[in-house]
C-alpha angles and dihedrals in degrees: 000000000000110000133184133193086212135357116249117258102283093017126133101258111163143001132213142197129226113192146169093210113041090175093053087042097050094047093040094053083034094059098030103050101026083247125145130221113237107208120282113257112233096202092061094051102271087309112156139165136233125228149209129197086348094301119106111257101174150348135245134190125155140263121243118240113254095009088124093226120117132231119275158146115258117202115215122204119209119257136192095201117013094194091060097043087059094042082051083049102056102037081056092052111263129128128247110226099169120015122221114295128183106231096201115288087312089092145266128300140190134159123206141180110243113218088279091050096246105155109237120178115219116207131189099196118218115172086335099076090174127241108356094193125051143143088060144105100281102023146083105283107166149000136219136189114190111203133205084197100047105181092031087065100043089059087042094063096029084055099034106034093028094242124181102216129202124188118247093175137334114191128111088274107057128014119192154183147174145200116212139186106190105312099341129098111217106174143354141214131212132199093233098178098111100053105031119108119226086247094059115065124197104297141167128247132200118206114211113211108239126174099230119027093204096042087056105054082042081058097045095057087041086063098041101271130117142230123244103175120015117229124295137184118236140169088261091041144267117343141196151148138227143145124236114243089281097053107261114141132230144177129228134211129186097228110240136159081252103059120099124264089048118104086232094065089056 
């Protein structure tokens, strides 16, 4: 199972839940992925993370009620000096929407709107290093912006997050990029404009690695979720979407030496 010590600048290094029903949310990923549900912690406002095979995978706090935001997974990239990423972000035109904060000793966080107004969570580790398994069944595998601006994001977060960017595939089609450390691929961007409805604004997406793409969805609607897009077989596996029982959408993989994010895709 691939491990890491610390994510790469730029890199995905952690997700994170907000949802209006803690409870229904621990018991659904609990029961979905094999992942556990350390104790909430009081001090950072009931906060707490999920993990696999005794590594944190993932985060979940809860969503006020009445705050008008739904429920959603937020993506973090990694980050040597906060401060500096959202002072990159802005001058590139992004939006702040929450300064850098220390959260304890565990490390610093922000969250900013990319051009496109994609929502994208920044994150300086300090004792908390983000998830430390990934690219396997349970856990994050891959992540995915799709842009209405294509080309506008890719020099956002090649400017901002210091990406090195390869082209997957650039026609009218099918637009693509990557992020890559070494040989890996970390995370992608698609130029989303011709599909994208104009209720749906730019957006990331995480992708959980699961072993088999179908059992999974069946799974989903066992527990109370629901399934966007039925399975579908792709150069990188099998794919699908669904949203958890609160609303908070997702993406499926079937893990396999081809999907991205593997050494053996580059």
């Amino acid at each position: 199972m691939p491990t890491r010590e610390t994510a790469p600048v730029g890199a995905p290094c952690w997700i994170d839940l907000l949802t209006s029903d803690t409870e229904r949310s621990r018991d659904f990923y609990c029961r979905l992925f094999g992942w556990e549900a350390e104790e909430p912690a009081a001090e950072f406002g009931g906060y707490f993370n999920f993990t696999k095979d005794g590594a944190r995978v993932a985060g979940c706090m809860g969503n006020q009620a009445g705050s008008g935001i739904p429920d959603f997974w937020s993506v973090y990239l990694a980050s040597d000096d906060a401060a500096k990423t959202v002072g990159a972000a802005t001058a590139n035109g992004g939006e702040v929407h929450a300064q850098p904060m220390a959260v304890g000793d565990l490390g610093t966080m922000a969250y900013v709107g990319d051009p496109d107004g994609a929502g994208i969570g920044v994150w300086q580790p300090g004792r908390h290093h983000g998830f430390g398994i990934f690219g396997e069944p349970g856990t994050p595998s891959w992540f995915e912006l799709h842009a209405r601006d294509y080309r506008a994001a890719v020099d956002f977060y090649r400017n901002v997050f210091r990406w090195d960017t390869h082209v997957v595939s650039d026609t009218p089609e099918f637009r693509y990029s990557t992020m890559r450390h070494g040989e890996d691929w970390l995370a992608g961007i698609m130029d989303a404009s011709g599909f994208l409805t104009e209720e749906v604004s730019a957006h990331w997406s995480v992708y959980f690695g699961v072993d088999d793409t179908d059992a999974a969805l069946a799974r989903i609607v066992e527990l109370g979720g629901s399934v966007l897009m039925d399975a579908e077989d792709t150069p990188y596996g099998r794919l699908a979407a669904a949203a958890d029982p609160t609303g908070a959408q997702f993406k499926l993989v079937a893990a396999n030496d081809a999907m991205p994010g593997s050494s053996a895709s580059a």
